[in-house]
C-alpha positions in Angstrom: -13.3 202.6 61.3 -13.7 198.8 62.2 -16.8 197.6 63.7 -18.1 194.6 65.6 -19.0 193.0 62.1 -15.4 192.9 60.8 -14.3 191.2 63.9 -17.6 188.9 65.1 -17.9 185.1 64.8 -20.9 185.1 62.2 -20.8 180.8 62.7 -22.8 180.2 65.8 -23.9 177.9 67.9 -26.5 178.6 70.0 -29.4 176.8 71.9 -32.9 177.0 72.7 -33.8 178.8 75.8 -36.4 175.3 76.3 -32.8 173.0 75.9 -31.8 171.3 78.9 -28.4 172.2 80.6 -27.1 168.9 79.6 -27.1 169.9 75.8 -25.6 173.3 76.6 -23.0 171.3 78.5 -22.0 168.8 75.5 -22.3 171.7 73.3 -20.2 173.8 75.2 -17.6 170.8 75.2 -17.6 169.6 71.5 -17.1 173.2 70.3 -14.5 174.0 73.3 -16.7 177.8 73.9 -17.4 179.2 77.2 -20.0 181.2 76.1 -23.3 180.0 74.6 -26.2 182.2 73.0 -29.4 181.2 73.6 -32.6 181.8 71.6 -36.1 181.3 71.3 -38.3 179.5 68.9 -38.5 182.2 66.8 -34.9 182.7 66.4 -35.0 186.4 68.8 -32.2 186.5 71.5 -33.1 185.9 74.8 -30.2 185.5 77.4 -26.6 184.1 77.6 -25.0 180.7 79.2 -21.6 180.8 80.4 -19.4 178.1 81.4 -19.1 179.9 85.3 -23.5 179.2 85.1 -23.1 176.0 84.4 -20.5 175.3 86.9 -22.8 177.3 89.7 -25.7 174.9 88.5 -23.8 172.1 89.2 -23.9 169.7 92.7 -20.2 169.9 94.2 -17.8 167.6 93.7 -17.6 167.1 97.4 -20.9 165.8 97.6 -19.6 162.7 95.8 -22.0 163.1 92.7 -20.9 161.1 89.9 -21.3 162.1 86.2 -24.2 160.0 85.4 -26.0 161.7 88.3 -25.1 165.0 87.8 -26.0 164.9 83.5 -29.2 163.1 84.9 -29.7 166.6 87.0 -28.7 168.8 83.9 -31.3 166.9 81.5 -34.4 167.8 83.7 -33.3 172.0 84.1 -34.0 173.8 80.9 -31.7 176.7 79.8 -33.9 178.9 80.5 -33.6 178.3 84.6 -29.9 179.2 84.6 -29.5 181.8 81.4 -28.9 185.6 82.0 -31.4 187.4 80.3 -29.7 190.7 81.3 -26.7 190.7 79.0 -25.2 193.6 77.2 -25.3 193.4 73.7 -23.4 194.9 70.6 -24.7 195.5 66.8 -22.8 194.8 63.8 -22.2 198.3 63.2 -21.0 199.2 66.8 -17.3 200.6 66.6 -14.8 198.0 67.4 -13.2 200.1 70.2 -16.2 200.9 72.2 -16.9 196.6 72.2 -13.4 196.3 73.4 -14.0 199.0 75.8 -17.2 197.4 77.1 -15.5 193.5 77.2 -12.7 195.2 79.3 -14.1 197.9 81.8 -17.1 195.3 82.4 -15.3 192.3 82.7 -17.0 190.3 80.0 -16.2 187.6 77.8 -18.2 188.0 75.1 -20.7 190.3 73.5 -24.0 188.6 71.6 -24.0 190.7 68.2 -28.2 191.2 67.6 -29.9 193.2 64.8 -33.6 193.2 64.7 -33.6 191.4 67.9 -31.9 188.8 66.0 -28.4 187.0 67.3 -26.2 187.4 64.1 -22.8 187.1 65.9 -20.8 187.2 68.8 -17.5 189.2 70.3 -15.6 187.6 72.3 -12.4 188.5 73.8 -10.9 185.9 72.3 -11.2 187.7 69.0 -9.7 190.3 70.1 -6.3 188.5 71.1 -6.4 186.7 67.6 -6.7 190.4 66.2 -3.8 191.5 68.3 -1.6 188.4 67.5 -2.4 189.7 64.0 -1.2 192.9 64.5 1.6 192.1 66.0 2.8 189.9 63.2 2.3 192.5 60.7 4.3 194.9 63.1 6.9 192.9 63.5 6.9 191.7 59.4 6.9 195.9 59.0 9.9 196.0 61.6 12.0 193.5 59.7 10.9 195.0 56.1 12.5 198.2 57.5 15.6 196.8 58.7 16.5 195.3 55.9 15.8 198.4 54.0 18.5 200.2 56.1 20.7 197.5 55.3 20.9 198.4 51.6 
């Protein structure tokens, strides 16, 4: 049975809940993620910034902010202002389908992996479409092994 470890990002990048939004932002950017983990001095989990928080922390475009203004407004809010601290979670040793149950009946894009109170990984939906592309190659590699085996 496959679990949340085989399938997990284990090479994070996550922020301090005391971080300003402006780092989760350029964070967010440089590694092209949508979801950010956030944790505490002592490592623990804490909460969970999406891109769609961000976006709701942000002045409207209509208001005629530019860029300069609006990062000056991210630098002085601190993660912890905007995170959600009420976020499911998954262990490594969770079964694979029940994370791919909660991501789809719950509408989530990602599940924080935490053990001991400690993030170790995350789940994202993402993986789960590189996982299906990879089962779809080795169906169709299985396909055409067949085929040509009713060729001979």
């Amino acid at each position: 049975m496959l679990t949340t470890r085989d399938l997990m990002t284990e090479d994070l990048i996550a922020l301090r809940d005391t971080d300003s939004l402006l780092e989760a932002q350029k964070a967010m950017e440089q590694a092209r993620i949508r979801h950010l983990p956030i944790i505490d001095a002592a490592g623990a989990f804490v909460g969970l910034l999406t891109h769609r928080d961000l976006l709701a922390a942000s002045v409207s475009r209509l208001a005629e902010i530019d860029e300069a203004t609006q990062d000056e407004i991210y630098a002085g809010i601190p993660i912890n202002e905007v995170m959600r601290a009420d976020v499911a979670m998954a262990t490594p040793d969770l079964p694979l389908r029940q994370a791919a149950e909660v991501l789809l009946t719950q509408k989530y894009g990602c599940l924080p992996v935490v053990e001991g109170g400690k993030l170790v990984g995350i789940l994202t939906a993402s993986d789960f479409i590189r996982l299906c592309l990879d089962l779809m190659d080795a169906l169709e590699a299985s396909e055409q092994l067949e085929c040509e085996d009713c060729q001979d």
